[in-house]
C-alpha positions in Angstrom: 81.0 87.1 108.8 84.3 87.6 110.5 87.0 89.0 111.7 90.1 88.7 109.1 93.6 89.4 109.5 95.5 90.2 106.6 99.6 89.4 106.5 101.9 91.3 104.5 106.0 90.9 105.1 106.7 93.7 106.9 108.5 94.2 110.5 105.0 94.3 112.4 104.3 90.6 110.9 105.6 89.6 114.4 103.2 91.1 116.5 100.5 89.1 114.9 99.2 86.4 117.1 96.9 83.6 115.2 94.3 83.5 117.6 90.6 84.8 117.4 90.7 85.5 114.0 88.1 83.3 111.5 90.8 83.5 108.4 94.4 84.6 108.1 95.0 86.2 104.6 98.7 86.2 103.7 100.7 87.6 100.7 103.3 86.2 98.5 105.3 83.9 100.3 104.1 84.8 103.5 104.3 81.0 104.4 108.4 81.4 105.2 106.8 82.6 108.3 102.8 81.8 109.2 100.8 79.0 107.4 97.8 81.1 106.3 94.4 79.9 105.0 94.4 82.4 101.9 97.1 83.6 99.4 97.0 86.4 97.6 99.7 87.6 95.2 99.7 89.9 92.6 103.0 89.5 90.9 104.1 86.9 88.4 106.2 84.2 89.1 109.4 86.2 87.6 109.0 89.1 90.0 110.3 86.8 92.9 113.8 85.0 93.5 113.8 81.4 93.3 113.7 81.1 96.7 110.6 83.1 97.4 109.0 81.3 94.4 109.7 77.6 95.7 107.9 78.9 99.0 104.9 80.2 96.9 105.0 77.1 94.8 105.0 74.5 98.0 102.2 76.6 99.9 99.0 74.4 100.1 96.4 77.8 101.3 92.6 77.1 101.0 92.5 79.8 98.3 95.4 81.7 96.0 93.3 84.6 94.8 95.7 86.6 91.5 94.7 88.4 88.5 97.4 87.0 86.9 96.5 83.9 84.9 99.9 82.1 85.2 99.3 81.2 88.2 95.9 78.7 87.1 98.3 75.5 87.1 97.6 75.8 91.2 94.3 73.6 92.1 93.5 76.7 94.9 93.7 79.1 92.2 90.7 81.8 92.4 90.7 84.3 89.6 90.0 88.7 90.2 89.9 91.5 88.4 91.9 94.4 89.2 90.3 98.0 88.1 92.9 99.8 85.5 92.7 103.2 87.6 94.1 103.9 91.0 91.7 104.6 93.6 93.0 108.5 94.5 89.6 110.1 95.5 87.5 107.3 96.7 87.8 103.5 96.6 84.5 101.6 94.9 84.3 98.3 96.2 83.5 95.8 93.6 83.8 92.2 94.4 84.1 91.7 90.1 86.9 94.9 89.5 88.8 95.3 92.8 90.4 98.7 93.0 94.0 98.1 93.1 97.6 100.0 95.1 101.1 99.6 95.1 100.8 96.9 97.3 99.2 93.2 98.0 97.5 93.3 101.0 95.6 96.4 100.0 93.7 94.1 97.3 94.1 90.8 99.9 91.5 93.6 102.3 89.3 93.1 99.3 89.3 89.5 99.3 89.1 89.6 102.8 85.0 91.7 102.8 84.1 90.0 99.8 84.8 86.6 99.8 84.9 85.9 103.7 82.3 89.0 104.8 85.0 90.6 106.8 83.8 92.8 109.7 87.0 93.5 110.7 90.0 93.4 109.5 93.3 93.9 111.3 96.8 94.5 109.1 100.2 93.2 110.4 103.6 93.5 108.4 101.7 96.2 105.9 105.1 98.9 107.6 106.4 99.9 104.2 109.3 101.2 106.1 112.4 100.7 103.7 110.4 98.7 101.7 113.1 97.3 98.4 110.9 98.5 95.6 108.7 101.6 97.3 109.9 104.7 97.3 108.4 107.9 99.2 106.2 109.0 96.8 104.5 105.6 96.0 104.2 105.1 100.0 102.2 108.6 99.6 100.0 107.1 96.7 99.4 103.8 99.2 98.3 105.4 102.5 95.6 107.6 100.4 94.4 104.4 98.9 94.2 102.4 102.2 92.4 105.9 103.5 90.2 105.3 101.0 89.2 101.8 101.5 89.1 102.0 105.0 86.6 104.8 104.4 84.8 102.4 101.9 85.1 99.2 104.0 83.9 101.2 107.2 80.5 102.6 105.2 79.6 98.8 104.6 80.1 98.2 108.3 83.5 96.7 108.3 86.6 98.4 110.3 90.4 98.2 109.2 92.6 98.1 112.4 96.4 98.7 111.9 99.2 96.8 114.0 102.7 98.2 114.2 104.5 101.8 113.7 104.1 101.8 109.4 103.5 104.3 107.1 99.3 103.2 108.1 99.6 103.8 111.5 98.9 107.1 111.9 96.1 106.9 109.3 94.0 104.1 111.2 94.9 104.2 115.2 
């Protein structure tokens, strides 16, 4: 069991500070900026420039938890299953059908309970403020999903703490 942090590539990435955590959980090609023991990334290799990709590609994480296969050329590769539905009402946790957002980190929080028995788990860079591909109505749809985890997280004894001014903030301080 442990205390997680969970990296996404938003502003508030900065404020994150490496020590007394027992895993770092980064998405994408978070490695442009911190060296993180687990990768998680939802998106296939076309959905990022080339220079995003070549980061990605030259990462050497522990783990590189996707649901898409493409990525099983990697040796750290770690396969999941991503519900169809969005979780609106209530998020089931389910370490074989993880509920699934707009956004990486949301499913790298998954990763983070079940496959390192997160106790807590504290999000940096998850801001969403002028994010390039989320507009304000998909920002809506995230923060009642992260609601919804937290809720589901906290009920199995594990607390979501939120650094920076996101759209989360006022959800989770």
């Amino acid at each position: 069991m442990g205390i997680i942090s969970v990296l996404g590539l938003g502003p508030s990435k900065d404020l994150f500070k490496p020590e007394g955590f027992n895993k770092i959980i980064g998405v994408n090609d978070i490695w442009r900026f911190y060296k993180t023991d687990v990768i998680v990334c939802l998106d296939r290799e076309k959905a990022f420039t080339s220079e995003r990709l070549k980061v990605i590609n030259e990462s050497k994480p522990e783990a590189f938890y996707s649901q898409v296969v493409n990525w099983d050329k990697r040796d750290d590769f770690i396969k999941i299953n991503i519900s169809p539905g969005y979780p609106e009402k209530i998020c089931i946790l389910d370490r074989n059908l993880m509920a699934k957002s707009y956004c990486s980190p949301f499913v790298a929080c998954q990763v983070a309970f079940w496959y390192y028995e997160a106790i807590e788990i504290h999000l940096y860079g998850i801001d969403m403020i002028n994010h390039p591909h989320l507009n304000g109505t998909l920002c809506s749809k995230i923060k009642t999903h992260f609601k919804n985890l937290a809720a589901a997280l906290e009920e199995k004894g594990c607390k979501m703490i939120v650094h920076g001014k996101g759209i989360l903030t006022k959800h989770f301080t």
